[in-house]
LUMFIBA-713435 format. One record per residue (C-alpha): x, y, z. Coordinates in steps of 0.05 Angstrom, whole numbers, plus 5000, padded with zeros to 4 digits. Last residue first. Layout:
<nodes>
XYZ/...
</nodes>
This chain:
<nodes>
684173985849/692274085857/695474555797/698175095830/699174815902/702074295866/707574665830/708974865893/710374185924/713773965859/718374545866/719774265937/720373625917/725473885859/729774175912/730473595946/731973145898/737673655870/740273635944/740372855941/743372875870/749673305890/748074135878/752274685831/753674215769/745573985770/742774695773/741074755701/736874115724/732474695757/730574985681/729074245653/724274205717/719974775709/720174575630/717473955634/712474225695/709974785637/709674295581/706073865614/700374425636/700274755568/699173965530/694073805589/689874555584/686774545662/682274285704/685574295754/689273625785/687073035828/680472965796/682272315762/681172615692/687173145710/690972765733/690872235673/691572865633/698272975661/700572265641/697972345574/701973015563/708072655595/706872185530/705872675488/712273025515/716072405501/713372395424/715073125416/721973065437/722872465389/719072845331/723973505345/729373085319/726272785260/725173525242/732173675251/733973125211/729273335158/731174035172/738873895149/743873925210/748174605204/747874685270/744375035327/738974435333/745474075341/748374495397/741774485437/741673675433/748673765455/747474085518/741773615531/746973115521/750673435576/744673555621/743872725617/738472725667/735771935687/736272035768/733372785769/727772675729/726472065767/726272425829/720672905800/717572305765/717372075839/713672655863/708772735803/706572015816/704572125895/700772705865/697572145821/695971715857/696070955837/702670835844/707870195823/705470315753/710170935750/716870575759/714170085696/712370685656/718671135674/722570665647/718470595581/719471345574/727471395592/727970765541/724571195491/727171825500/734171485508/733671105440/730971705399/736372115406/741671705411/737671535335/737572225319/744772295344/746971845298/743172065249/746072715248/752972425240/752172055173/748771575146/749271075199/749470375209/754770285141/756870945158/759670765219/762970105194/765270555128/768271075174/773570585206/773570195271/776670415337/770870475376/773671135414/777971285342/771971235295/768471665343/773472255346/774272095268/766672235263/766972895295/765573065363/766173875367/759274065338/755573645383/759173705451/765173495470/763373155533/754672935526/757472825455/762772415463/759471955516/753671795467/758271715410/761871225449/755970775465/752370905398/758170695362/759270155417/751869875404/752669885329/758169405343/754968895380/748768865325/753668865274/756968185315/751067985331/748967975261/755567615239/754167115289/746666955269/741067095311/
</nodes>
C-alpha cells in the first residue's frame, strides 16, 4: 500500500472512529458534520471526499459493525457443536458487543429526514445480520435440537427478546445483564427446545 493510501485509509478510520462515538452520545440528528470535523479535526472536503454526506456515514458504521459483530460471532460460535449450548453464548455475546447508544441512533436516523435509498441501504444491513441469525436458527432446527418451527419468525422473535432486555443495560452491570439473558434464554428454550 502506498503512503498516501494509508494515510486516506488512516483517516477514514478516525472519521468513522469519531463519528461512531458521536453518534452512540449525541445521537443522530444532533451530531453534525462540523461536530465530526472538529473530533478528527480535518475539514468537510476530507469527509466528503470518503463520504457523501452524513447518511452514508452512518450506513457504512452501519454496515461495518453488523458485519464485524457477524464474523465475530462466527469464529466464537465454531468453538460449539450444540446448539442450545450456542444460543447461550450468543446470549452473552449479545450482551458483550451491544452498542444501545448506536442503536439509539439507528432509531433516530430511520426518524430523519435521510432519503429512502439510504434508508433502504440501511434496512439491507439489518436484514443481512438477521439472515444470518435466521441461518443459525435453522441450523437448530435441522439438527433436531429446536421445534420445528418458521426459522425467519423464530429469529426474529429471540432478536427481538433480547433487543427488548438490552433496554435494561443502564439499570444492570454486564454480569447481571448476563444473567438475566440466561435466564430468558432458558425460557426461550423451553419454548422452542425439540
Amino acid at each position: 500500500m502506498k503512503q498516501n493510501d494509508k494515510m486516506e485509509s488512516t483517516t477514514k478510520q478516525k472519521i468513522v472512529d469519531v463519528s461512531k462515538a458521536l453518534f452512540a452520545q449525541k445521537g443522530y440528528a444532533a451530531t453534525s458534520i462540523k461536530d465530526i470535523c472538529e473530533g478528527v479535526q480535518c475539514s468537510k472536503g476530507a469527509i466528503y471526499h470518503h463520504f457523501e454526506n452524513k447518511e452514508d456515514l452512518f450506513n457504512y458504521i452501519t454496515k461495518q459493525i453488523f458485519t464485524a459483530s457477524w464474523n465475530q460471532w462466527i469464529e466464537i460460535a465454531s468453538n460449539y457443536q450444540n446448539m442450545i449450548d450456542k444460543l447461550y453464548v450468543f446470549a452473552d455475546f449479545f450482551v458483550e458487543s451491544m452498542q444501545r447508544q448506536l442503536s439509539k441512533a439507528a432509531e433516530e436516523y430511520l426518524k430523519s429526514t435521510a432519503s429512502e435509498e439510504s434508508r433502504i441501504q440501511f434496512i439491507g444491513y439489518v436484514g443481512e445480520y438477521m439472515n444470518n441469525f435466521e441461518s443459525f436458527i435453522e441450523e437448530g432446527i435441522l439438527s433436531g435440537q429446536f421445534k420445528q418451527e418458521n426459522p425467519k419468525e423464530l429469529a426474529f422473535i429471540i432478536l427481538s427478546f433480547y433487543s427488548g432486555l438490552a433496554d435494561s443495560y443502564n439499570f444492570m452491570s454486564k454480569d447481571e445483564m448476563k444473567l438475566l439473558f440466561h435466564k430468558a434464554t432458558t425460557l426461550l428454550l423451553e419454548g422452542i427446545k425439540s
